[in-house]
C-alpha positions as CSV (number, residue, x, y, z in Angstrom):
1,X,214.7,112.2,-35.2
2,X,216.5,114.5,-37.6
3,X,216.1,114.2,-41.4
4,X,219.2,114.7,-43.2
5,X,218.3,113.7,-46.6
6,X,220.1,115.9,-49.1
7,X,217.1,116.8,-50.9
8,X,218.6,118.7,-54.2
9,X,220.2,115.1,-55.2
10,X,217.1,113.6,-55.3
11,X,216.0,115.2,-59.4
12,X,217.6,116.5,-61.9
13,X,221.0,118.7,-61.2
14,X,219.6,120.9,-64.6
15,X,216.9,123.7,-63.4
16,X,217.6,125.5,-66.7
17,X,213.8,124.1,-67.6
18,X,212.2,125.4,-64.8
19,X,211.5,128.6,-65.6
20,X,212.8,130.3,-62.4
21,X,215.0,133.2,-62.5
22,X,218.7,132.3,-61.2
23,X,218.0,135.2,-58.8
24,X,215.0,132.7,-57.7
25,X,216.8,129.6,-57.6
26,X,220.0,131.2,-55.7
27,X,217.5,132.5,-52.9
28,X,215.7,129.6,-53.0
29,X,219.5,127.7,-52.3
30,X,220.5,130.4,-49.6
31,X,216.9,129.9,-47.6
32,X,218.0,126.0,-47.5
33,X,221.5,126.1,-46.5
34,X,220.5,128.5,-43.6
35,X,217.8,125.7,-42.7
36,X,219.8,123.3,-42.5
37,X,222.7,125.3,-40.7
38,X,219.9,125.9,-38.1
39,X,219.0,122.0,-37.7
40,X,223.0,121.4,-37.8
41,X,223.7,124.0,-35.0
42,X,220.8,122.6,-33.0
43,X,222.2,119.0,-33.0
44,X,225.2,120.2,-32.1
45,X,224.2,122.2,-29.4
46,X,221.9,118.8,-27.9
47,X,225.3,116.6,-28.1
48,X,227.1,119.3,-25.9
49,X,229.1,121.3,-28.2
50,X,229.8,124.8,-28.0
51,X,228.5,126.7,-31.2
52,X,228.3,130.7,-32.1
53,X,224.8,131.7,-32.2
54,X,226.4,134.3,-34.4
55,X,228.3,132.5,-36.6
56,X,225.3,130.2,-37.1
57,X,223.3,133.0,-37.6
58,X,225.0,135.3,-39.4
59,X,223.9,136.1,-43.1
């Protein structure tokens, strides 16, 4: 079973408190989305569709 709770809706939308650089924060964001593009690509690859490792991939 897949999770596919969309986890940065679940607090506030404002970081401005948290004290993280937006260097930090836009890492921390780009780590995610490739994540979840991994998980994504995975699915799609176990219901029979054809996906570029390299556009999955790709940074």
């Amino acid at each position: 079973m897949v999770n596919l709770d969309v986890t940065w809706t679940k607090g506030p939308l404002d970081d401005s408190d948290s004290g993280l650089s937006p260097e930090v924060i836009a890492e921390g964001i780009v780590r995610d989305l490739q994540a979840a593009l991994n998980e994504f690509t995975a699915i799609a690859r176990s219901l029979g569709g054809e996906v570029d490792a390299s556009e999955a991939e790709a940074e």
